[in-house]
BAZATI-273835 format. One record per residue (C-alpha): x, y, z; chain; residue in three letters; residue number from 1. Coordinates in steps of 0.05 Angstrom, whole numbers, plus 5000, padded with zeros to 4 digits. Layout:
+------+------+------+--------+--------+-----+
|    x |    y |    z | chaine | residu | num |
+------+------+------+--------+--------+-----+
|    X |    Y |    Z |      A |    ALA | NUM |
...
+------+------+------+--------+--------+-----+
END
This chain:
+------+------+------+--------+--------+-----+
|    x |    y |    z | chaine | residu | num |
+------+------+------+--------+--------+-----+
| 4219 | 5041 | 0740 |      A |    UNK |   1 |
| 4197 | 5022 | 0819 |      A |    UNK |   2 |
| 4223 | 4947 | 0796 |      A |    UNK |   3 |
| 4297 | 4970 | 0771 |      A |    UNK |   4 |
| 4305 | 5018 | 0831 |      A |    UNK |   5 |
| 4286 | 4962 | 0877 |      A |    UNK |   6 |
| 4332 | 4910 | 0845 |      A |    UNK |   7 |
| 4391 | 4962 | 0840 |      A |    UNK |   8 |
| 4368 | 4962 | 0925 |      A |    UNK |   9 |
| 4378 | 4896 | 0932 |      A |    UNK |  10 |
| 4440 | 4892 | 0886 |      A |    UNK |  11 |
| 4477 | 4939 | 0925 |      A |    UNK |  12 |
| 4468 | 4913 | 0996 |      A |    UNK |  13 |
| 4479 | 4841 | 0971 |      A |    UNK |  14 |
| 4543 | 4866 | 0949 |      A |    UNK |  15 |
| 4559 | 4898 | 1014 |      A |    UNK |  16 |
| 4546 | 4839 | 1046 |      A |    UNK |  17 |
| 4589 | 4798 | 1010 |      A |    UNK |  18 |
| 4642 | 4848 | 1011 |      A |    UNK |  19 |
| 4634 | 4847 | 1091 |      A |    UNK |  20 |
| 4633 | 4773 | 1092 |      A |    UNK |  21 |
| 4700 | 4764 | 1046 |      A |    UNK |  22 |
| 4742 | 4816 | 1094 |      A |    UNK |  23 |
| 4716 | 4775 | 1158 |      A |    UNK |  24 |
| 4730 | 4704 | 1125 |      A |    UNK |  25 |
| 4804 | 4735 | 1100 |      A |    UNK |  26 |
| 4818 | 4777 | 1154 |      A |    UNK |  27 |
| 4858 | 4761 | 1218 |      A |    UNK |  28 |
| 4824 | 4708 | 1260 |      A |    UNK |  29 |
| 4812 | 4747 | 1330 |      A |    UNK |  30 |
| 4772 | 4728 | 1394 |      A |    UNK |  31 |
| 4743 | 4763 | 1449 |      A |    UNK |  32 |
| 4771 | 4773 | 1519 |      A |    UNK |  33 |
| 4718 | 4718 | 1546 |      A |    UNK |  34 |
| 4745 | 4672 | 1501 |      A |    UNK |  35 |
| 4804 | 4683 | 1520 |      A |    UNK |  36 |
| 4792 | 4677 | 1582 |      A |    UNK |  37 |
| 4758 | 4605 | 1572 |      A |    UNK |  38 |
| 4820 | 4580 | 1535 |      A |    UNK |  39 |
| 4863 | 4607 | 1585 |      A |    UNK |  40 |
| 4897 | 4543 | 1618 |      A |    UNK |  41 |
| 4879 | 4489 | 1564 |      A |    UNK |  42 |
| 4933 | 4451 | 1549 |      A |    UNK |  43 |
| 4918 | 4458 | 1480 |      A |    UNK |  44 |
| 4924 | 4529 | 1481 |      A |    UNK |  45 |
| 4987 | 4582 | 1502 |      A |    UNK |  46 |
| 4980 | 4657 | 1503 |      A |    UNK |  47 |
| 5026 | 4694 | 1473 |      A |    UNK |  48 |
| 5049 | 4765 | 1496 |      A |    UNK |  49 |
| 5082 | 4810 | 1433 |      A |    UNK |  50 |
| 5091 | 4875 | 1473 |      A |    UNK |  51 |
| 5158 | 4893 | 1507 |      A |    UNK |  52 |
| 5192 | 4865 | 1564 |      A |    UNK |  53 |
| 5177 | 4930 | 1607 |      A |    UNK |  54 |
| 5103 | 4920 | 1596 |      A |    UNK |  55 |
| 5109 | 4850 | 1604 |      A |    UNK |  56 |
| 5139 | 4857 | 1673 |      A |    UNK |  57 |
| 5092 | 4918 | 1698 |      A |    UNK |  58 |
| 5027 | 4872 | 1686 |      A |    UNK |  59 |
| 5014 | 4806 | 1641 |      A |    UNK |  60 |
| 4968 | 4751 | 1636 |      A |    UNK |  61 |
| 5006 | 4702 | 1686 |      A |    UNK |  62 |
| 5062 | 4641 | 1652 |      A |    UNK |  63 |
| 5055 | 4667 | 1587 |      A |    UNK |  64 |
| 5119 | 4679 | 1535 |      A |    UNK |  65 |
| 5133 | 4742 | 1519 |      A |    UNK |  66 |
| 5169 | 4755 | 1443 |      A |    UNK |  67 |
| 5165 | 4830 | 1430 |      A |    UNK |  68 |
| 5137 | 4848 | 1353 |      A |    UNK |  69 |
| 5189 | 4884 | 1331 |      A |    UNK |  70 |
| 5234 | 4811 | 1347 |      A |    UNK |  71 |
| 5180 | 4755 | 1327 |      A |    UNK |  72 |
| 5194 | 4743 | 1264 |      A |    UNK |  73 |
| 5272 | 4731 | 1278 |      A |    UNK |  74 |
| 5246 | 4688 | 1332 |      A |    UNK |  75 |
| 5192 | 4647 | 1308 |      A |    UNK |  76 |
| 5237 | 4578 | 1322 |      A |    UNK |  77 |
| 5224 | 4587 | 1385 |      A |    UNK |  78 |
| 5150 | 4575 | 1384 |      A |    UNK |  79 |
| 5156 | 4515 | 1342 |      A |    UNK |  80 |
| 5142 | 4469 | 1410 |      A |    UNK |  81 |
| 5075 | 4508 | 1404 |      A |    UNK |  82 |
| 5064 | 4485 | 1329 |      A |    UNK |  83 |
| 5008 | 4437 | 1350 |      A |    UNK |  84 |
| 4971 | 4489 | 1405 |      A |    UNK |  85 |
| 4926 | 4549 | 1381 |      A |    UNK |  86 |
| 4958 | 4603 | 1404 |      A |    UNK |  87 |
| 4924 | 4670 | 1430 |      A |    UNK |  88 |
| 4965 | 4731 | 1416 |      A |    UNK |  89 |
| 4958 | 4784 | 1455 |      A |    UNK |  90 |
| 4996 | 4862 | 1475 |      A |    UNK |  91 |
| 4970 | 4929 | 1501 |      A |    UNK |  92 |
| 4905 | 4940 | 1453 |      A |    UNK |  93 |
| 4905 | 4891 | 1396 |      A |    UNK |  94 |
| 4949 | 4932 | 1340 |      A |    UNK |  95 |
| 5013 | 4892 | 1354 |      A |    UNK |  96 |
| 4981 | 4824 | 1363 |      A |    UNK |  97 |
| 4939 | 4825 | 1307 |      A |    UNK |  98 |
| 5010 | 4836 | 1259 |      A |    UNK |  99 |
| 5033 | 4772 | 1304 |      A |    UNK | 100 |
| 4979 | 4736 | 1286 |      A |    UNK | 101 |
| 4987 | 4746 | 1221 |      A |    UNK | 102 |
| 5058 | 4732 | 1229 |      A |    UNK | 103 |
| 5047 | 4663 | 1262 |      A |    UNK | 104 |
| 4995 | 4643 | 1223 |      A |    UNK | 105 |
| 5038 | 4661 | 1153 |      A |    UNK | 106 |
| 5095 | 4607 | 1185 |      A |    UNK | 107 |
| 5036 | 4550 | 1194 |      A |    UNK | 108 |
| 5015 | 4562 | 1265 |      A |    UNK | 109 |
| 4946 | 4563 | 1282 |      A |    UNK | 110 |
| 4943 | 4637 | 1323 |      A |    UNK | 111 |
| 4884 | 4683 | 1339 |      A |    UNK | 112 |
| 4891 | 4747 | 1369 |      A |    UNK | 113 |
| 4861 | 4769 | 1429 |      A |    UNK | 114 |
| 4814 | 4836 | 1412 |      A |    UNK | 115 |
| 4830 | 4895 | 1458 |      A |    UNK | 116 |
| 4888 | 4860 | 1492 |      A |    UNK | 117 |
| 4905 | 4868 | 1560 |      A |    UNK | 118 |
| 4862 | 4942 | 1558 |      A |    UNK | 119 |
| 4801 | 4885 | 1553 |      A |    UNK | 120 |
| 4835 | 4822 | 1587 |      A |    UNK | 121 |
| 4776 | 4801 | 1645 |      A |    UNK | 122 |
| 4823 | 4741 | 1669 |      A |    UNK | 123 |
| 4873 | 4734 | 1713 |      A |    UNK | 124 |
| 4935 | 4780 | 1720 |      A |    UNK | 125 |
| 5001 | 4786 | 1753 |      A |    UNK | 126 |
| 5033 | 4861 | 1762 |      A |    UNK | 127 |
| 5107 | 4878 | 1778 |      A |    UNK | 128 |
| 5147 | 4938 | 1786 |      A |    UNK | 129 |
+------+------+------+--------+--------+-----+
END
């Protein structure tokens, strides 16, 4: 009886694992704000800002596009000089920038988004109004 319990045991968190391991491996590529931070600058690399021109203005990570959420998808041509550059997407918290990701990354681009946004951006920053 000890034996089936402990292979039940094992069955179940082997499971979980995998279970864990498929949402990671399927779900929406996303880095932290050091990374972000290090691939701020690469020419390889653009950050993209998805929140709205207002926020964009009061405080953003400094020369980096701005195409609000709600307009990305109706927009997307104009990233296509970007189609060869990873591009970090980023807004306030991470909500809106992980549905760009997933945006950019359903049209071919290769896009991460940037965890926390600019609530957890450690890099540099220019503020307006």
């Amino acid at each position: 009886m000890k034996i089936i319990i402990i292979i039940v045991i094992i069955g179940l968190f082997g499971t979980v694992a995998f279970n864990s391991l498929s949402e990671k491996d399927l779900g929406t590529p996303t880095i932290e704000s050091v990374q972000g931070v290090e691939l701020y600058g690469y020419e390889n690399c653009v950050l993209l800002d998805v929140r709205t021109l207002n926020e964009h203005r009061a405080k953003s990570i400094p020369n980096t596009p701005i195409i609000p959420i709600q307009e990305l998808e109706s927009r997307i041509n104009e990233l296509s000089k970007y189609k060869d550059k990873k591009i970090v997407v980023y807004c306030r918290s991470g909500n809106r920038s992980k549905r760009g990701t997933d945006i950019l990354n359903s049209h071919g681009f290769d896009a991460v988004n940037l965890a926390g946004g600019m609530n957890k951006w450690k890099g540099a920053v220019i503020s307006g109004e």
